[in-house]
N, C-alpha and C positions, 0 to 999 in steps of 0.2 A: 462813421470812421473810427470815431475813439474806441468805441463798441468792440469793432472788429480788431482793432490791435490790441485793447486788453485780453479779449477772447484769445487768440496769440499767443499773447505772451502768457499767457495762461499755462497753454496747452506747453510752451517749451520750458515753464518750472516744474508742469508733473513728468515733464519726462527728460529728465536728467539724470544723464551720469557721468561719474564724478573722474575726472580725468581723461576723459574724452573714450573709454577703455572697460570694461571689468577685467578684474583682473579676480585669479585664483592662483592662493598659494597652497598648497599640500606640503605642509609641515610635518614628519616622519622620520622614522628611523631608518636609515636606507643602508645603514652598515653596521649597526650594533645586534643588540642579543634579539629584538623585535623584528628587524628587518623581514624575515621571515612571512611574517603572519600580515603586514601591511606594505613599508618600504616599498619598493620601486613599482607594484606592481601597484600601488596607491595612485603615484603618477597616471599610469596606463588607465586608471580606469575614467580619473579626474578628465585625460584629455578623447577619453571615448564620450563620457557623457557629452563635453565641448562641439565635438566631431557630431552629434547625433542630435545636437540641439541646432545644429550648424551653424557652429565657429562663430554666429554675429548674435546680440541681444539687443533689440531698440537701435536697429541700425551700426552698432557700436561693436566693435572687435572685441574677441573672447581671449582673454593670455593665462596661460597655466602656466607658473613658476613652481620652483620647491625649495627646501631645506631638509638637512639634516641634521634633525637633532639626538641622534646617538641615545633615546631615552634619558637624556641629562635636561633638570629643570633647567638647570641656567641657562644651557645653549639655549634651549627650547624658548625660552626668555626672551634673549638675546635675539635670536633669529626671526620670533615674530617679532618685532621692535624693526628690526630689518625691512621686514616684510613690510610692513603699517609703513615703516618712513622713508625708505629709499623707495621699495618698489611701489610704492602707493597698490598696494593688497587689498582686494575688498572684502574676502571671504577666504580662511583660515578654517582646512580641511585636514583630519589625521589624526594628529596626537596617541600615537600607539601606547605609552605608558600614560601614568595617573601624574603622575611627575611635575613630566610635560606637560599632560593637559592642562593642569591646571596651573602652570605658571603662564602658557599660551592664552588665558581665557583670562587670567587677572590683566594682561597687556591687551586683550582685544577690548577689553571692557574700556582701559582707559583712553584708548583710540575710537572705539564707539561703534568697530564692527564685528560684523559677525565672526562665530567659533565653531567650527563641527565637530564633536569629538565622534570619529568612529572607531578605532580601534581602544582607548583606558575603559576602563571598568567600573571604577568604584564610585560606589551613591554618593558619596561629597558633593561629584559634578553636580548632579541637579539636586541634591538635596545644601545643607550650610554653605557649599559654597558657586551656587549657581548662580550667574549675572543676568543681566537684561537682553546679553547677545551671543548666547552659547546654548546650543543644541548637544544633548547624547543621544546618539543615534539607533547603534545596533546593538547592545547590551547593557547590561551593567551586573554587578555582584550581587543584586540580591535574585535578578533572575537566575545565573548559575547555583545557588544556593537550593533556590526553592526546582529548580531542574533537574542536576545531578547529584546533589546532593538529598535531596528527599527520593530520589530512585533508589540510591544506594540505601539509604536508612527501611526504606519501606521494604529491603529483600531481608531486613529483622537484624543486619547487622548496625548496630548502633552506640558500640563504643569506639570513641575517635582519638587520637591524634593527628595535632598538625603540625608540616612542617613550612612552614611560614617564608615568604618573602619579606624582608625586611622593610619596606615602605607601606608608602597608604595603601596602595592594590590589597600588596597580602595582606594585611590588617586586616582589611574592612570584608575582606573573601571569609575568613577566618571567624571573622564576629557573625557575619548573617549563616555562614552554614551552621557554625555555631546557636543559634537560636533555631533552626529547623533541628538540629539534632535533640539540642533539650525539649522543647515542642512535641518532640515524638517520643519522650522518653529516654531517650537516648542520655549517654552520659562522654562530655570531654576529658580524657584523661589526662591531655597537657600538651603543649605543643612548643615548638623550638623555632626560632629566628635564622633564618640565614642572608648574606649578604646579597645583594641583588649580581647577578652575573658568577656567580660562584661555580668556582669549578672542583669541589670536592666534598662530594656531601653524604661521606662515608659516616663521620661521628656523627651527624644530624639522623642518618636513618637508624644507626645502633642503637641512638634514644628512642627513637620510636619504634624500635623492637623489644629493647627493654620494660615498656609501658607493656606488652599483652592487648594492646588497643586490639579489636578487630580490624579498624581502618586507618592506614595511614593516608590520610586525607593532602592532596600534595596543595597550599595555598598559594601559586606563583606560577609564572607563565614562562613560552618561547622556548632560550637555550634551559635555562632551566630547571623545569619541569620535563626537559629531555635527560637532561642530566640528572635528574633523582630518580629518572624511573629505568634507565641506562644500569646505573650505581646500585640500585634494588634488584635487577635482576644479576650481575655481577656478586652481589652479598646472598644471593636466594633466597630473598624477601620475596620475589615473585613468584607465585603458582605456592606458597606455603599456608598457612594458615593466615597470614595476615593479609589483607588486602590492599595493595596502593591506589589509589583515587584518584587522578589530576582533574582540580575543580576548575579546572580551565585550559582547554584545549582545541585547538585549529586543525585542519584540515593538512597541512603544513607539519604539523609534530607528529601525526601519523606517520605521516611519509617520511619525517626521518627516523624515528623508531622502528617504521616497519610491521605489515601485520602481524609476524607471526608473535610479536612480543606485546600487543597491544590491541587482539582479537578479545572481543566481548563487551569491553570500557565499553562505558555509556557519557557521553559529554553533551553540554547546551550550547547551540548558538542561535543567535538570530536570525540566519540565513544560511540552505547547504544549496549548491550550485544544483543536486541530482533529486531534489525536492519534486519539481515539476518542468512542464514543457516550456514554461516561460524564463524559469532559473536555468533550464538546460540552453536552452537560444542566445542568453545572455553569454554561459560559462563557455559555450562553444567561439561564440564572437574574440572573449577575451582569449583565449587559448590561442587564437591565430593572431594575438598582438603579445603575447608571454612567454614565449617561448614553450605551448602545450602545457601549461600548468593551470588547473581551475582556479578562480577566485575563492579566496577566504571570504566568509563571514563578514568581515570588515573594510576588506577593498570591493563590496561588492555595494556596502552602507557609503563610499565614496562615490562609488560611478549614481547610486540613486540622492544621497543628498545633494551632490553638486547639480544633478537636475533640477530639483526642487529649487534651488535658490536660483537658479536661470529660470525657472520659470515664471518664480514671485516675482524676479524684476520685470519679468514680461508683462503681470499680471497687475502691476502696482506702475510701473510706467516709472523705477527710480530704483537705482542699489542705494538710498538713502537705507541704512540698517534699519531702524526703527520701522522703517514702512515696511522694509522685505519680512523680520520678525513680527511685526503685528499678522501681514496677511501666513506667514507659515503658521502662525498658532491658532488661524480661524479655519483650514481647512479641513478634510479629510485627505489621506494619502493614501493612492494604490499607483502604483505604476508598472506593476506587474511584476516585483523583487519585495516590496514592502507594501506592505498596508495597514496603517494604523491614523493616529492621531498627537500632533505635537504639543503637551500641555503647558500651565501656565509655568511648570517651575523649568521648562524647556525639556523634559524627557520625552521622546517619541515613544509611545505605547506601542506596540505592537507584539504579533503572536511568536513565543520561542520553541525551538526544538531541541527534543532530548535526541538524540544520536546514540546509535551501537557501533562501534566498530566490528568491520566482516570481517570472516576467516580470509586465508590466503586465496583457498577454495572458491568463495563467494566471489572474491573480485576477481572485475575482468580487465582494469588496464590499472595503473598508478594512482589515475586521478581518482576512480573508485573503491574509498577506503571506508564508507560508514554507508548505515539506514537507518531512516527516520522512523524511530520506533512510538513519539508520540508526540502530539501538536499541544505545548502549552499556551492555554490562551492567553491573552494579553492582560486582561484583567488578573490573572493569577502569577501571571512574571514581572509584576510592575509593580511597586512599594504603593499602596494607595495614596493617593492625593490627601486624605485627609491625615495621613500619618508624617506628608514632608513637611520637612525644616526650610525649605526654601521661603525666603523673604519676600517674592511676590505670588506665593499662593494666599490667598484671603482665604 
């Protein structure tokens, strides 16, 4: 008899979870300059994966909440602190800027759960400032670096300016193409700082007309890098000798540019929806919950991460954090959107794509604005292991 109720009770401390609930919040920019590229449609994919896992984990109800953090660290602070303490959150999904991310992962850490980043960027995350319960998901800066930036250096144009977002993203965008460019020979002529959300970025491109660079390399995302490349063909910086670059671009910045002003670019992501028959199945699903708009890149690293972590707890019998991140960093991941491997310092390896944008010509409805012109492998878009700063890689 003792036997069988210890046996018991056993069985109901490895399957526990913590508030009777899991709970998912998707922290996000749902109204500011990112909204675009993650925001609402974040949500959508957060409660499809919910909906497809079916709505229940270990018996226990599935609840997706959100915020918005407007790409501001402090809200982003603020709002997961929220998350963690009002709504008892167990897993902190999004984070569309660097900003964010990482004031959302210094607070997840001191609550002790998990952090998805799938929309920020830069190596920080997993490299000096990666914690014990934060994943980067679908990209990071040094794969756009070694993507679209050595595409561009390798067509023999290789002297650069940038024109910089003012925070850690553009920084760190900046330093790693930065290094592919010297690497190849290449030479940086100079680059210039702009405010994040800036809406006048006339004196910023006359500098980097003034330089002769071959490339004005754009280091910064969303509104814009719509806006310098808007502002460039406005000054007839576009289609001239000089080249504009955006080293970081969505599915999403197409569509508001437009092809006929952004046919040929070549950009890197993680994931394009018209890839294959598995990303089309998916992109179709979400389109009839989007209002017909395909997933980005990074609402797509949402509807696949937040699987993952329902499944760990399935698979581990507890959203206790440490158990769900010990079993994600022991597996292998394919689920038919991603496939790779999530290491010690929490970066998910996986293969990146370099993209072309089509002519007018080429496409046939909205959602089709690029082709995948070549699969970078994972081991070549991912900072080696032996080279991170991250404090639990040994």
């Amino acid at each position: 008899l003792i036997a069988g109720l210890m046996a018991v009770s056993a069985v109901a401390q490895a399957q526990t979870i913590s508030d009777n609930e899991v709970r998912i919040g998707v922290l996000t920019d749902l109204s500011g300059i990112y909204s675009a590229i993650e925001g609402p449609g974040a949500v959508v994919a957060a409660k499809m994966a919910v909906a497809d896992f079916g709505g229940k984990v270990l018996g226990k109800n599935i609840v997706v909440t959100s915020a918005d953090t407007q790409s501001k660290a402090d809200l982003a602070s603020s709002k997961a602190r929220e998350m963690f303490e009002k709504d008892k959150v167990d897993l902190i999904v999004g984070n569309v800027s660097t900003a964010s991310a990482l004031a959302a992962m210094e607070v997840s850490e001191q609550f002790k759960r998990v952090a998805i980043v799938t929309g920020a960027a830069s190596l920080p995350i997993t490299n000096e400032k990666c914690t014990p319960y934060s994943i980067h998901y679908v990209y990071d800066t040094y794969a756009l670096s070694r993507g679209t930036g050595k595409a561009v250096v390798d067509t023999g144009k290789k002297n650069w300016f940038f024109i910089t977002a003012d925070y850690a993203f553009g920084h760190t965008l900046e330093r790693d193409t930065s290094e592919v460019v010297n690497a190849s020979g290449g030479k940086v002529m100079g680059s210039v700082k702009h405010p994040i959300n800036t809406t006048d970025f006339s004196s910023f491109l006359a500098q980097a007309q003034a330089s002769k660079a071959d490339i004005i390399g754009l280091a910064n995302a969303g509104g814009d890098t719509i806006g310098s490349v808007k502002q460039a063909a406005e000054l007839g910086i576009m289609g001239s000798k000089q080249t504009v670059v955006p080293l970081l671009m969505f599915l999403t910045d197409i569509q508001a540019l437009g092809l006929k002003q952004t046919a040929g670019m070549n950009f890197t992501v993680g994931w394009y929806w018209d890839y294959n028959d598995s990303n089309r199945k998916f992109a179709q699903r979400f389109m009839k919950e989007f209002k017909g708009k395909a997933p980005t890149s990074v609402q797509a690293g949402v509807y696949s991460s937040t699987m993952q972590y329902l499944k760990a707890i399935a698979a581990t019998k507890t959203d206790n954090s440490d158990a769900v991140m010990k079993h994600l960093k022991s597996i292998e991941i394919d689920d038919g959107l991603f496939k790779g491997k999530i290491r010690a310092d929490g970066k998910f390896e996986h293969d990146m794509y370099l993209l072309q944008v089509k002519s007018e010509k080429e496409s046939k409805n909205p959602n089709d604005v690029a082709k995948v012109v070549k699969v970078i492998a994972a081991k070549d878009a991912t900072l080696p292991i032996a080279q991170s700063k991250c404090k639990f890689v040994k």
